[in-house]
Each structure stands twice: as C-alpha cells, then as structure tokens.
C-alpha positions as CSV (number, residue, x, y, z in Angstrom):
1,X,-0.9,14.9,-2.4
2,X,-2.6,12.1,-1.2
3,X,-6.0,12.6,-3.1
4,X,-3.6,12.9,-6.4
5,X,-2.0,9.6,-5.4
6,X,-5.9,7.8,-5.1
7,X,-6.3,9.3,-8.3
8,X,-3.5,7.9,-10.0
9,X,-4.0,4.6,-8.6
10,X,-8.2,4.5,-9.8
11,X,-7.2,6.1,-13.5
12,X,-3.4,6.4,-14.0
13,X,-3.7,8.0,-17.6
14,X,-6.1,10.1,-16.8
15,X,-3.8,11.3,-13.9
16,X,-0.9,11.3,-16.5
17,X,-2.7,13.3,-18.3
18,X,-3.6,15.7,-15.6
19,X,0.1,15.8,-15.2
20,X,1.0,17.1,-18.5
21,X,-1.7,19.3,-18.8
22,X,-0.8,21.1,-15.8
23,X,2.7,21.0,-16.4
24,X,3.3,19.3,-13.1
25,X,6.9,18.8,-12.6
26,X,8.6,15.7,-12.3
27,X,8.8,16.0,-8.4
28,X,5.3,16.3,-8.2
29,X,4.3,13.8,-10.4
30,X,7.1,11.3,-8.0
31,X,5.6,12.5,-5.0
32,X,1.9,12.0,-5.3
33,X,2.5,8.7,-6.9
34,X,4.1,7.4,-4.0
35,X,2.2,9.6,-1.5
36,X,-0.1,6.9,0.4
37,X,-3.1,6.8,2.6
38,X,-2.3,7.3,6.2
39,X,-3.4,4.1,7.6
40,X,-0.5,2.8,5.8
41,X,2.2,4.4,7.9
42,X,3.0,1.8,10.1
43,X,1.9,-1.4,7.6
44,X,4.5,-2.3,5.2
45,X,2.6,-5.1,3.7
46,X,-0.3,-2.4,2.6
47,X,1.9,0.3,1.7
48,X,3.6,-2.5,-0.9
49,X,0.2,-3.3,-2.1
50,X,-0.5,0.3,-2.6
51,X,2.3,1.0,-4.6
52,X,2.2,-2.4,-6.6
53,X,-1.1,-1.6,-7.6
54,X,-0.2,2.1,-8.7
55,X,2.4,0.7,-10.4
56,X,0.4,-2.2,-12.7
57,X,-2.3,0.8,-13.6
58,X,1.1,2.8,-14.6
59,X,2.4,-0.2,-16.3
60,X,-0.8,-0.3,-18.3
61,X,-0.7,2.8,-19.5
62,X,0.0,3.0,-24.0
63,X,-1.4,6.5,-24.3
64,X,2.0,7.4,-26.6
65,X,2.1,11.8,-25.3
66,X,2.2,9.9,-21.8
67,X,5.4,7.9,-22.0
68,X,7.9,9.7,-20.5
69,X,5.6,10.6,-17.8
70,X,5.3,7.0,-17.2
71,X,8.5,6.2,-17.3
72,X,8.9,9.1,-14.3
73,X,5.8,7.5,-12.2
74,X,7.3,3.7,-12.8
75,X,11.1,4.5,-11.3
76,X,9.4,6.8,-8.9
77,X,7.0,3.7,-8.0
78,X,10.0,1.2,-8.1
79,X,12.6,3.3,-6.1
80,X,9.9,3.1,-2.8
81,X,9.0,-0.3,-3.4
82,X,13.1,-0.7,-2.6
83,X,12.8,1.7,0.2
84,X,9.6,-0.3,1.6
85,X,11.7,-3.7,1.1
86,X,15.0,-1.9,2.8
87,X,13.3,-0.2,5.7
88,X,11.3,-3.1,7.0
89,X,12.9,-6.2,5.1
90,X,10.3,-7.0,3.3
C-alpha cells in the first residue's frame, strides 16, 4: 500500500488510471492514497505535507474517464487531513 501511495503522489493520473484499469475498489484506491511512509508515524507536520502534496497532484488531474476516481482520492485525502488536524491539533 505504501509503494501505491508513492506512486500516486509522483504521477496521480497515471495511478488513477491504474485504478480503473484494475478495477481497484474504492477502498483501495482511499487506502493507498492516504497510506504514508513510515517515518511519518510520529510527525504530524510531514504526514500533512504528504497528504497535501497527494492531494494538489490529485487536484490536478482533468483526464475526464478519471473524475469520479478523483473525486474518491480528494475526500479520501481531505477526510485524513481532518483526522491529522483532530488527532494532534494541528
């Protein structure tokens, strides 16, 4: 899960796209985008840069077959950005 998160955070349409093809469900699709690098686990600050920039590469993304994907990856992104902000009051 992690490797897919890297991947969506480097090329997020091409991981979209991956998505689709595969038929990854919706879960799956949530959980690698928010999936982060372990040295993140105990650094808020990093894991809301993480997700931030996951979630501009996702923002970016105008590939039309990829929008309801993207609309999946950015209220999967935004939902732990809240959870980030609630857990350490950020």
């Amino acid at each position: 899960m992690v490797a897919l998160g890297e991947f969506s955070e480097k090329d997020m349409e091409s991981f979209l796209a991956f998505a689709r093809d595969h038929v990854l469900s919706p879960q799956v699709i949530a959980d690698a985008v928010v999936m982060l690098p372990l040295e993140t686990v105990d650094e808020p600050a990093l894991q809301l840069g993480e997700i931030v920039k996951r979630r501009n590469a996702a923002a970016k993304v105008s590939e039309q077959s990829l929008q309801e994907y993207r609309r999946g990856v950015l209220a999967a992104l935004d939902a732990a950005v809240l959870r980030i902000k609630k857990n350490y009051g950020e």
